[in-house]
N, C-alpha and C positions, 0 to 999 in steps of 0.2 A: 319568214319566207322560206318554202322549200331550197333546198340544196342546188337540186338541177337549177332552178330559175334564177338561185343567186349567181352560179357558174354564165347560165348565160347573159347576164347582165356585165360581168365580170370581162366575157369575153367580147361582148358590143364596144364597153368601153376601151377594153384592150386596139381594137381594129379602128376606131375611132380616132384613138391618141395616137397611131401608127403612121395614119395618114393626116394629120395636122400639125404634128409635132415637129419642126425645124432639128431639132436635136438642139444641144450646147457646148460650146464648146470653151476649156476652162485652160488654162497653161501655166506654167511655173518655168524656170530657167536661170543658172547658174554660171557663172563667169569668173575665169583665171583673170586674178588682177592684170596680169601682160596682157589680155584683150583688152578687161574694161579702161585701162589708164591708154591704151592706143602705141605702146610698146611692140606690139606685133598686132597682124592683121588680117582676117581671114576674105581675102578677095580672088582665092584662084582654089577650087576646092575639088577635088578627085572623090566623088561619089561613090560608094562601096555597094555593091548587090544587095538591094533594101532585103531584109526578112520579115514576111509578116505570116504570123497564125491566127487562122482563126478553128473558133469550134462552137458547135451549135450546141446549147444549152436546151435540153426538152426534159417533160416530167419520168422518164427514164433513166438520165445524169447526162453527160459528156460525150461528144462524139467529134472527132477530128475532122475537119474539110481540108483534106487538101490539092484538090482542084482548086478552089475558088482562093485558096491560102496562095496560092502561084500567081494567081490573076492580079488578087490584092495587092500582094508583093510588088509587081511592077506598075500597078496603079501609083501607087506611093513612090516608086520610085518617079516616076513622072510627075508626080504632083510637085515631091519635095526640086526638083531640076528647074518645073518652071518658077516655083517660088524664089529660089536662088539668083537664077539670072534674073528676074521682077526687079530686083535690090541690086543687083550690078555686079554680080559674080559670072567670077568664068568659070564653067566647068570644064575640069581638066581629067575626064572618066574615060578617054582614046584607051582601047585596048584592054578594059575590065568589066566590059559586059559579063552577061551570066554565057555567050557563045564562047567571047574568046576565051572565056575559061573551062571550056570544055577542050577545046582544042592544044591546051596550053598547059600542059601537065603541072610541070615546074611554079608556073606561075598560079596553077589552083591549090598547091601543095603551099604555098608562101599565104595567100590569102584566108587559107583554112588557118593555119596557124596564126597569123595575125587574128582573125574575127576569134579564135578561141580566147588567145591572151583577153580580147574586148570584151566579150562575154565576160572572165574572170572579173576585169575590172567594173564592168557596168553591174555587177550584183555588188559590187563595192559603194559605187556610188547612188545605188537605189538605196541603202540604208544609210550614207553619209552623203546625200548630192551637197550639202553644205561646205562641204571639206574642199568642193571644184574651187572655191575661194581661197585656201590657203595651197593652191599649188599642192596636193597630194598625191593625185594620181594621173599614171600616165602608163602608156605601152608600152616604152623603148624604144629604143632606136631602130630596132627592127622595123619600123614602119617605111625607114626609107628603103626596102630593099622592092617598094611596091617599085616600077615604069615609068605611074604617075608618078608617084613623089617628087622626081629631080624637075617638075616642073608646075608643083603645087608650094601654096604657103601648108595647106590642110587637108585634111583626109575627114568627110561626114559620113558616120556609122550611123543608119536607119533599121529602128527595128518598133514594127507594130504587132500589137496583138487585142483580139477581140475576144467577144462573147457574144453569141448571136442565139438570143433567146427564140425558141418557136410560140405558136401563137399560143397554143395550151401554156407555154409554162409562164407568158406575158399576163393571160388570164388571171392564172392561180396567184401570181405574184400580185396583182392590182385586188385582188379579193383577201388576203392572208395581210398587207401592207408590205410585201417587203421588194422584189427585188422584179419590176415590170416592164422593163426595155431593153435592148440591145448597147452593151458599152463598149469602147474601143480605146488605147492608148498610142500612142505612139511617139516613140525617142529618138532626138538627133542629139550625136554626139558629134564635138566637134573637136579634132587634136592635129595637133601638130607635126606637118608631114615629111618632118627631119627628125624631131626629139620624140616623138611620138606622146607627148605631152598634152595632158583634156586643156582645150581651151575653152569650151563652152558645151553644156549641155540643156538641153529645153525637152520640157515633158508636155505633150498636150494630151486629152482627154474629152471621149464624146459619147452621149449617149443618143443618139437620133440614127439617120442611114449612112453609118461613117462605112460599111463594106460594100455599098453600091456605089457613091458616090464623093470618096475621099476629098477630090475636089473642093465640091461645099461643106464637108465636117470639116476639113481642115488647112485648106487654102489659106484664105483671106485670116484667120490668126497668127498660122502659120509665118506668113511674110509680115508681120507687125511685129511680132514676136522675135524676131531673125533680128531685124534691123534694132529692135529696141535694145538688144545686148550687143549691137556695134559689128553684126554679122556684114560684109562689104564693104564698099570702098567709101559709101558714104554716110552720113551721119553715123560717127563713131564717138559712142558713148564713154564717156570723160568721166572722170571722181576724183 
């Protein structure tokens, strides 16, 4: 079969599987003994300015969105807010919007520094997430110097990131075997909003419309996923 005609076959199936395809969505998630034994407990949690990137993957390489990185951003931040309260959490994020920290020098000065210190340690724990288990890593105490904190048990760090294939490169990739849908992750960390201490971290992952509609890539996991590591006030997972 010629080239062109195997390209367009390639790319019918591409457009095909775009629009019938649900996505999937897969999770993994890590727990500080102090959570999982019910020792401490994460039921009043200061939400941190989710970060999400995305970039649009075409047969040219990489190109950053960040318009739709902004939108995404607080998609996520809303998705992961209603997931939270769903399971019985209070959100205690008064006065840490991405406004008041415009307005707020001091206080975007303390947040930058905190989300860096997390950054440091969150590339920690994408090659050891195992180690959340033996109480390894944490931020410091610097976390209470957050507003919230003197009115949080916790502090949840959200950060997504994507890959958002164009249709050419869904094409090329369904005809070659290898890489033909848009992927997405996204990480909630959970730590302690005195010791600055990880108490919980959950990875999830989608390959389906997780940039238009976070919601259903990652909702309904999401809050299963939460509660199953004893994230709220209720059903808190014992060992």
């Amino acid at each position: 079969m010629p080239l062109n005609r195997l390209l367009s076959c390639a790319t019918l199936f591409a457009v095909l599987g775009a629009g019938t395809a649900l996505g999937v969505t897969a999770s993994k998630s890590y727990t500080n003994p102090k959570l999982a034994s019910g020792e401490t407990s994460v039921t009043r949690v200061c939400l941190m300015p989710a970060e999400g990137e995305l970039n649009k993957v075409g047969m040219k390489g990489v190109e950053g969105m960040s318009k739709e990185s902004e939108l995404w951003s607080a998609q996520l931040q809303g998705v992961i807010e209603t997931e939270l309260k769903d399971i019985g959490v209070t959100i205690t994020s008064k006065g840490m919007s991405n406004a008041d920290l415009e307005d707020n020098d001091e206080l975007r000065q303390t947040v930058l520094q905190i989300q860096q210190k997390y950054n440091s340690v969150a590339t920690q724990m994408e090659r050891k997430a195992k180690d959340i288990k033996k109480s390894r890593y944490t931020l410091g105490d610097e976390v209470a110097l957050l507003p919230c904190s003197a009115t949080s048990d916790s502090l949840a760090f959200v950060h997504g990131e994507g890959s958002v294939l164009t249709g050419g490169k869904k094409a090329f990739g369904a005809l070659i075997g290898g890489q033909s849908s848009s992927s997405g992750t996204l990480r909630i960390t959970f730590v302690d909003a005195k010791s600055g201490d990880v108490l919980a971290y959950a990875l999830f992952s989608n390959n389906g419309k997780f940039e238009h509609d976070p919601q259903s890539a990652y909702g309904k996991k999401l809050g299963k996923e939460l509660k199953k590591i004893g994230i709220g006030p209720h059903e808190m997972k014992k060992k």
